[in-house]
C-alpha positions as CSV (number, residue, x, y, z in Angstrom):
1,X,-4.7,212.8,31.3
2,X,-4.7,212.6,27.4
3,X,-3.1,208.9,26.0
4,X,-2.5,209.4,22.2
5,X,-4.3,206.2,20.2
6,X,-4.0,204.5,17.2
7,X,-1.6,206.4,14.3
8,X,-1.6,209.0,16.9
9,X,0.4,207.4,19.3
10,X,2.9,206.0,16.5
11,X,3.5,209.6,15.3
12,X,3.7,210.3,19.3
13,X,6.4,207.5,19.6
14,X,8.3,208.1,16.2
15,X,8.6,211.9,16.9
16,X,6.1,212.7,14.1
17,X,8.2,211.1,11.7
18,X,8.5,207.3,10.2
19,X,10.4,205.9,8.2
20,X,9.6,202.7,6.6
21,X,13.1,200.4,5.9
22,X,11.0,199.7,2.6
23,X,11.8,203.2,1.5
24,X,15.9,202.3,2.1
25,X,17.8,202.5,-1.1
26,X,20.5,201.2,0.9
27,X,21.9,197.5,2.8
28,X,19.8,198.1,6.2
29,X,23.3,196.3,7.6
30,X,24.6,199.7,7.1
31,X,22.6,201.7,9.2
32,X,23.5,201.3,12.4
33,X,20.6,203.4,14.9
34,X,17.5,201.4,16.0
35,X,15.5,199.7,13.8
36,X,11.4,199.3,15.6
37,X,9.4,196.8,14.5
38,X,5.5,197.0,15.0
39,X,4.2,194.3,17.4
40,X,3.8,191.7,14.6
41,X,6.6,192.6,12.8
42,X,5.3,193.2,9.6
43,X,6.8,197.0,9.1
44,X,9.3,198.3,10.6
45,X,10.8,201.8,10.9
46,X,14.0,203.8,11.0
47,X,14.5,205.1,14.6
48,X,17.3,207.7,13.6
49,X,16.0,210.3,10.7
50,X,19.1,211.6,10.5
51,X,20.8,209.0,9.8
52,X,18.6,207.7,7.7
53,X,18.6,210.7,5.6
54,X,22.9,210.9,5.5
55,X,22.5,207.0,3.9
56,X,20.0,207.8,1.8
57,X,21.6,211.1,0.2
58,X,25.1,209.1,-0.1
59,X,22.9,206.9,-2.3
60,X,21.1,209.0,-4.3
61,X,24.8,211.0,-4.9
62,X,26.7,208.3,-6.0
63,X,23.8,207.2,-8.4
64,X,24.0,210.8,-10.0
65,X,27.6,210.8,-10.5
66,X,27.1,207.2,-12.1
67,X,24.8,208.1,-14.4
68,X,26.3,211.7,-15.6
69,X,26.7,211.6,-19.1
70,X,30.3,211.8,-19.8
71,X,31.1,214.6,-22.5
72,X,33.4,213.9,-26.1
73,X,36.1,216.6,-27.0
74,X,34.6,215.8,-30.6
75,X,31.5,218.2,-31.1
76,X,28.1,216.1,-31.4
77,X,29.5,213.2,-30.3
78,X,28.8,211.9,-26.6
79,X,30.8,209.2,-24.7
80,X,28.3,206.6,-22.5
81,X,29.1,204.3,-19.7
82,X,30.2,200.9,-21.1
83,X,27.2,199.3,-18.5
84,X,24.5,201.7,-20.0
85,X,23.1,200.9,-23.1
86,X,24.1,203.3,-26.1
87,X,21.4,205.5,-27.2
88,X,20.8,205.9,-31.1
């Protein structure tokens, strides 16, 4: 019988899919699936894609809508956050 190896068994184990919690634009206190750690500790990995990915798009949404230029009613003229800086 065949034992996957290596990276091959941590694809095996992850479901062909990992994660790193580096790549979490996001407070890892709130996701709240399984978190594995490899057997040092160094990296560890998102057990729940899914979740993961709903975080990670709430994110990325709320960063958009931040960032959205807000229009003028006065032709030429644009209106900017007052946290961004103005742009000349």
């Amino acid at each position: 019988m065949y034992a996957p190896e290596g990276s091959r068994l941590k694809i095996w184990l992850f479901g062909g899919v990992e994660i790193s919690t580096d790549n979490a634009l996001f407070d890892l206190e709130e996701y709240k699936g399984a978190i594995t750690s490899d057997l040092f500790e160094e990296e560890s990995y998102f057990g729940d894609t899914a979740a993961f990915w709903d975080l990670q798009r709430t994110v990325i949404a709320r960063a958009k809508a931040y960032n959205r230029p807000k229009r003028s009613p006065y032709p030429g003229q644009h209106f900017f956050h007052p946290a961004s800086p103005e742009k000349s």
